[in-house]
C-alpha positions, 0 to 999 in steps of 0.5 A, a space after each residue: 092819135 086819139 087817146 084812150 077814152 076820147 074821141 077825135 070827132 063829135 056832133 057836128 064835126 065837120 071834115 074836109 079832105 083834098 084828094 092827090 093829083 099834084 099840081 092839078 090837084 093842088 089848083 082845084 083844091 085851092 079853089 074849092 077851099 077858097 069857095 068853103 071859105 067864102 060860103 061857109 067860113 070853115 077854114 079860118 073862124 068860128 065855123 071852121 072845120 075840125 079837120 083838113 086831111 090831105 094827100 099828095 097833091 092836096 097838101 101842098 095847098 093844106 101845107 101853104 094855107 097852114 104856114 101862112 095861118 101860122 105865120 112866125 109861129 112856125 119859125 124854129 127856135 133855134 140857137 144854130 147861128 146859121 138859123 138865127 141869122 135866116 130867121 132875121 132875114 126872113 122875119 125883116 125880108 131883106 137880103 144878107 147884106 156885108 154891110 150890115 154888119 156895122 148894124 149887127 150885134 145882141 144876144 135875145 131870148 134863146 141866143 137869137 140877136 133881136 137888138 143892135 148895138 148903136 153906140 160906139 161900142 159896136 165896134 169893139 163889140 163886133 171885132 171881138 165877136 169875129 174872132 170867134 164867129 167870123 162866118 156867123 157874122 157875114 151871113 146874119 148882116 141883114 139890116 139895111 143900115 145907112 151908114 148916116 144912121 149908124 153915125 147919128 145913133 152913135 151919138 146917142 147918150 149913154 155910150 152903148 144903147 140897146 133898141 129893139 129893131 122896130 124902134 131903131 131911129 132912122 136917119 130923121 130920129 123917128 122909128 122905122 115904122 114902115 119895116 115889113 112884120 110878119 102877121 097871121 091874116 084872116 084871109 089866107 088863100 082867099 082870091 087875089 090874095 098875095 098868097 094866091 099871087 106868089 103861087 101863080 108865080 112860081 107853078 114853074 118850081 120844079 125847073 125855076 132856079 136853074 131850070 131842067 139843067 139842075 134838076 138833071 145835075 142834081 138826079 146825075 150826082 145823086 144816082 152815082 153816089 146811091 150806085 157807089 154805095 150799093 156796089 160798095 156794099 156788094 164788094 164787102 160781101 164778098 171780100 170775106 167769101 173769097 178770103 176763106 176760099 183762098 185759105 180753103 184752097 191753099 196750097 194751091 197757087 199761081 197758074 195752077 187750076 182749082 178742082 173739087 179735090 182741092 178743096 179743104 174739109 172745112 169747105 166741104 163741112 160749110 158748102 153742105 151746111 150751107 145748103 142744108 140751111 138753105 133746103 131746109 128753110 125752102 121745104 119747111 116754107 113750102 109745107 106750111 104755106 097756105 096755113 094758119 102757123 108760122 112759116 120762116 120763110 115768109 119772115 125777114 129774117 127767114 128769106 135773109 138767111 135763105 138767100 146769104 146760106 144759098 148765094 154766101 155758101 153755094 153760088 156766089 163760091 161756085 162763080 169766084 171757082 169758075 172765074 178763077 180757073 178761066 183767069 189763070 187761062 190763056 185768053 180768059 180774062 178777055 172771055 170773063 169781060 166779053 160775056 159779062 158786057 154781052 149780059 149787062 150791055 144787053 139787059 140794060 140796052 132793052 132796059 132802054 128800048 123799053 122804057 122809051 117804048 112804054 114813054 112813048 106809047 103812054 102819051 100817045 095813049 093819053 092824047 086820045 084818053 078822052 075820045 071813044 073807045 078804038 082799035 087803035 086804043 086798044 092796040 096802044 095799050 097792048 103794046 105798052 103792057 107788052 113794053 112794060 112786061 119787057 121792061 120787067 123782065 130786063 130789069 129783074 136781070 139787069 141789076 141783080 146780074 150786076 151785083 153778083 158780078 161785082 161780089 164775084 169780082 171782089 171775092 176773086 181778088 181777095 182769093 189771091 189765088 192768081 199771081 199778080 192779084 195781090 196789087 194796090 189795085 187789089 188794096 183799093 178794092 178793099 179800101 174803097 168800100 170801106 171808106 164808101 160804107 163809113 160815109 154813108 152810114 154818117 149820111 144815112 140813106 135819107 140823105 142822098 135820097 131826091 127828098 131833100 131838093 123835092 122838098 126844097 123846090 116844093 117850098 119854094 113855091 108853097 112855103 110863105 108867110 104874109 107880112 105888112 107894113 105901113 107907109 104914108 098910113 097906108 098898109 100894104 101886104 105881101 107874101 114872104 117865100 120863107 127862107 128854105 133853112 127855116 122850115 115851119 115844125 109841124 108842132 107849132 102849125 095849127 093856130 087858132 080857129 083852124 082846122 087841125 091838119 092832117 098829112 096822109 102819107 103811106 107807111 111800107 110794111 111788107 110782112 105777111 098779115 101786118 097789112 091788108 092783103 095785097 097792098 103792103 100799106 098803112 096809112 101813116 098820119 103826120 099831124 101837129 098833135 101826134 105822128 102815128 100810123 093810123 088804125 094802130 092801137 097805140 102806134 105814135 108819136 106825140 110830135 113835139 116829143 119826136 120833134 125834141 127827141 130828133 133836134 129838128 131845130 138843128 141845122 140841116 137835121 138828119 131826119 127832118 120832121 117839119 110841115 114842107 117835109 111832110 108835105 114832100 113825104 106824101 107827095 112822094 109819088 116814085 119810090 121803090 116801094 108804093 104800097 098797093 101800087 109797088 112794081 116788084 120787078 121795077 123795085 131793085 131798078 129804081 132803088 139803084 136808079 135812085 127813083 127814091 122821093 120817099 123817107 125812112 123815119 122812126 116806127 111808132 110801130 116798134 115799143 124800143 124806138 117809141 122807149 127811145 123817143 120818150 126818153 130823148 124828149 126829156 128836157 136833160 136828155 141828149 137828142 136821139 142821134 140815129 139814121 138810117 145806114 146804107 143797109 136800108 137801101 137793100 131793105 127797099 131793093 128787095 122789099 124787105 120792109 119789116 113792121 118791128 123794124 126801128 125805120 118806116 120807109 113812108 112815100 105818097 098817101 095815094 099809095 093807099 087811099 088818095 083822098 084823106 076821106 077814110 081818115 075823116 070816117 075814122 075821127 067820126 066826123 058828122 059833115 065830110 067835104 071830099 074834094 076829088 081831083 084824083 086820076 080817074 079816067 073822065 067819066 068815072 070815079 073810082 078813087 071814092 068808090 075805093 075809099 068807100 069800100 075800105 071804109 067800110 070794111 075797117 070801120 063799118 061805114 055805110 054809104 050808098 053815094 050814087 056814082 053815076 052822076 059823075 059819068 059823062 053826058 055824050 049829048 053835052 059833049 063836044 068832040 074831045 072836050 069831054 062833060 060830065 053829067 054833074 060835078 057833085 054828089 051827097 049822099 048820108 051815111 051811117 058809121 059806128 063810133 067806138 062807144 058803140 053807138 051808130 051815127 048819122 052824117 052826110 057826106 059831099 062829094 066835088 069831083 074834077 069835071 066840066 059839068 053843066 053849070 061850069 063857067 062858060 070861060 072854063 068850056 071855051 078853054 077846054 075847048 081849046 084844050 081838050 085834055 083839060 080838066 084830065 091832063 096827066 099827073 106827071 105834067 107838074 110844071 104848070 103856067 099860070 094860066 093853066 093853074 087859074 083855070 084848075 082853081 077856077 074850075 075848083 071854085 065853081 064846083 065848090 059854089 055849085 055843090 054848096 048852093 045845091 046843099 
């Protein structure tokens, strides 16, 4: 967020910005930075660029390039002993070894251990420190310490002597000089780096550690607690709905069928107020749609109290009538389940059929995406709309039906109407829910969600930093995987002659006017100055303040704000709510099928969470200990995405705008590098060409950049191995800054093609593999070779476009 009166860009600022596409993305994005590096200096100098916007998949290599610049200054500090003894083993990169443990023992700055007791203290020391911190001490055991060494240095004169652990003497009495350290290089990410090798090594992450096994454990485990939460929450409802029914009802009991005469007054008198509210809310909506006043309807809390006034008061009592009276039949309960399994059983087996269908025919329909237009394409793609109008279709009745049976359920066994109801069956209806809702409002709706192991999978393979060491004078480098319970704070990632970072996510906002019409979306901006949603006057946070007010440092915290959760944040491609590319009738399905990458995090758009934040950030102040609760699920189920609300929910940055380039216009950058690896169909480029129209309606950007070189050249072109006509573009451009005056820049454009200066290698393998450069978004386990020649391709579509500038 810029503040009053300042300006984010200035003369001759330049921006670079990398563009979404997961993996492929990331590949080219790495080569094209390595080639701005090499020939310009403008990622790490004297010259280097002012910003680095990134999304989605463009960010895993920003991220990796600003936590290896970064180095140990992105480590927590922490007093958590879980953490201190993480960062030991991940600043010394040894293993926790149980032996180690007669090496242990100190208090450094801030409670981390950084000396070792060497004299025959130690001992007495380390048994009176595990009667209270017996656990701790196992897992921070992480030097390797010869138990000659400890013997020798046990001698050392003055009984009990504190070294630092660099200087500790080794076995001859020398210094330990060859012990790794961490450094923060000049060269990151530059080819053949360790960085670039570690990378390469671990493109597999998303089935490594385990394999597919785990991953379909983990997604197992979390979608049956995510349902038990949601149908939990649906038995609650209606446990006080069949409550007042049988107390409406009484005195009638036993076998005896219920009728409209039965009812009580007071039922009557709530039925008809109930759907007079219900009416009401409909009618005043319908009058004032389409003008300029306020319709409740179209608010949160109108479309709320319309949906608990007619399901609360007028359906949901109807139901739990007509299964009441079918029970107490003979043969009715057998007729109650037959017709529920026939409804739920068949929506979710089309569910089933369709979703394969449209699988299926959507890879069909890529293997011949970069051939010529056909019939039988066109037939392909008619039937997997169709397929997906049917998945729709299934899933808009599936789990709603689904819900309604289970409040109807709850609320007929709270009825107590029919003898034998009132059971420890009936007890447990009533118990589970309630235990289910208090562990989940402890846990909070991030908590179960598949951000968590997402993200620990993406820094397994992006989240390193450089350490060097030197033996027999030689010094030697390698790239350290940062341990996963020791994240970099977003604060501490922007070191010296770097550009700043900027991770483009996509805030969810559905009210009406709140959003450019028809995308439900603000571009939500995670940096190491401010967290903010971007364009809104005022709407942020400073980081290190929500960093503070959150206790990110904490072990395990409840919201996490560093580097790799941004990173996964905007690389959160499914989730019930994606912006300008949101499936409504999909929506409900996913937040049960627990499809949730996104994250719901504090609103900069709400002045009492930014109150909340201010005043937790203070130094004597108490962190801010909020979460989402378990309602929240439902706000995504049914869109209900409020821009007051205390949480946003935030997902990918494509789901916006896919490149980061509007972001760059908006801070008035002079000099913008757009790297383009989107998922456009070959030939076209449709991402800037978006990004260009919204830049110039919200900031009055003009730029004419010619599109049509990015087309494919039919005469190069070799059966399916699609070319290009040129992989780069520039074009000036003229924008307002706010103090009114208009300025000139020029912006440079590298999009993903095989055009007539690619490298020879890169025109073989594509021939050999004719999806390539355009292999789908969804493919994001990559081998290496497939890796290089995405990085590849980037860095000679970088040279090419810098040589030509």
């Amino acid at each position: 967020m810029v503040p009053e009166g300042e300006t984010a860009g200035g003369q001759g600022k330049v921006g670079i910005c990398l563009s979404g596409g997961g993996l492929r993305a990331s590949a080219f994005g790495l080569g094209a930075l390595e080639a701005l590096q090499k020939r310009r200096g403008l990622l790490k100098g004297p010259r280097h660029a002012a910003f680095l916007a990134a999304v989605s998949g463009g960010s895993y290599t920003a991220g990796a390039f600003a936590m290896v610049c970064a180095g140990a200054a992105g480590q927590p500090q922490s007093v958590d002993e879980e953490n201190i003894a993480r960062a030991l083993a991940v600043q010394l990169g040894r293993p926790v070894r149980a032996s180690d443990l007669d090496a242990l023992r100190g208090e450094g700055p801030a409670g981390h251990p950084s000396h070792f007791v060497t004299s025959q203290e130690g001992r007495t020391a380390r048994e009176s420190m595990s009667l209270l911190h017996g656990p701790f001490l196992i897992a921070s055991s992480v030097l390797q310490w010869r138990r000659k060494t400890r013997q020798q240095a046990a001698d050392l004169e003055g009984g009990r002597v504190e070294v630092p652990w660099y200087a500790a003497p080794n076995a001859t009495g020398e210094p330990h000089l060859d012990e790794w350290k961490t450094v923060q290089p000049d060269d990151p990410l530059a080819p053949g780096s360790p960085e670039v090798r570690h990378i390469r090594r671990h493109t597999r992450y998303l089935v490594d550690r385990g394999g597919a096994p785990v991953v379909a454990l983990i997604f197992v485990l979390s979608l049956l607690w995510n349902l038990v939460v949601i149908f939990s929450v649906a038995s609650a409802a209606g446990a006080p709905i069949g409550a007042m029914l049988g107390l409406a009802t009484d005195p009638v009991q036993g076998s005896e069928r219920i009728g409209l005469s039965d009812m009580s007054f007071e039922w009557w008198l709530g039925f008809a107020l109930a759907l007079l509210v219900a009416v009401g809310l409909l009618a005043d909506g319908a009058q004032r749609e389409g003008t300029t006043e306020h319709a409740p309807l179209a608010s949160l809390r109108g479309r709320a109290l319309a949906a608990l006034s007619l399901f609360g008061g007028v359906v949901i009592p109807a139901c739990v009538l007509w299964a009441r009276n079918r029970l107490v039949e003979p043969n009715g309960t057998e007729a109650i389940l037959n017709f529920g399994r026939t409804i739920l059983l068949g929506a979710a087996l089309l569910c089933v059929i369709a979703l394969a269908a449209w699988l299926a025919l959507g890879t069909a329909d890529r293997s011949s995406r970069t051939g010529p237009a056909t019939s039988g394409r066109r037939v392909l793609s008619l039937l997997r709309s169709l397929a997906l109008a049917v998945l729709r279709l299934a899933a808009t009745v599936l789990l709603p039906m689904t819900l309604l049976a289970t409040t109807v359920s709850a609320a007929t066994v709270s009825m107590g109407a029919v003898d034998g109801m009132w059971s420890a069956a009936s007890l447990f209806w009533f118990a589970l829910p309630t235990v289910v809702l208090i562990v989940a409002k402890r846990w909070g709706a991030n908590g179960w969600a598949l951000h968590r192991p997402y993200r620990r999978r993406l820094f397994s393979c992006f989240g390193m930093l450089r350490q060097q060491r030197v033996v027999d004078g030689t010094v030697q480098t390698r790239a350290q995987p940062r341990h996963p319970g020791l994240e970099p704070l977003l604060s501490a990632c922007h070191p010296p002659d770097t550009p700043e970072l900027l991770i483009c996510a996509t805030a969810n906002v559905s009210d009406v006017g709140a959003t450019p019409a028809g995308t439900q979306a603000l571009s939500f901006i995670f940096g190491p100055e401010y967290v903010e949603v971007s364009g809104e006057s005022g709407a942020g946070f400073k980081t290190a303040d929500l960093e503070a007010a959150l206790d990110v440092n904490a072990h395990k915290a409840s919201i996490p704000l560093t580097l790799p959760a941004a990173v996964a944040v905007t690389g959160a491609a499914i989730a019930p709510a994606m912006g300008k590319m949101t499936v409504a009738p999909l929506r409900a399905l996913m937040t049960a099928l627990n499809m949730r990458l996104g994250l719901w995090l504090p609103n900069p758009l709400d002045p009492g969470m930014r109150t909340k934040v201010l005043e937790a950030a203070r130094p004597s102040s108490r962190p801010l200990r909020v979460r989402p609760g378990p309602l929240y699920l439902f706000r995504e189920m049914f869109g209900m995405l409020r821009r007051q609300s205390p949480f946003l929910y935030v997902s990918d940055g494509g789901h916006s705008e896919n490149l980061g380039l509007v972001e760059l216009f908006r801070r008035e950058c002079d000099e913008i590098w757009c790297i383009d690896a989107s998922g456009d169909p070959p030939g076209s480029a449709l991402t800037i060409a978006d990004a260009l129209i919204a830049a110039s309606g919200e900031l009055g950007v003009e730029c004419d950049l010619d599109l049509s070189v990015f087309e494919v050249d039919p005469s190069a072109s070799e059966g399916r191995a699609l070319r290009v006509k040129s992989v780069h573009a520039q074009q000036s451009f003229v924008q307002p800054r706010r103090d009114g005056v208009l300025s000139k820049g020029v912006l440079h454009v590298i999009k993903l093609g095989v055009g007539p200066m690619t490298p020879s290698s890169l025109r073989a393998y594509q021939r050999r593999r004719p999806t390539f450069p355009y292999d789908s978004t969804s493919h994001q386990v990559y081998d290496a070779e497939l890796f290089d020649a995405y990085r590849l391709l980037g860095y000679s579509s970088a040279e090419t476009a810098l040589t030509c500038d």
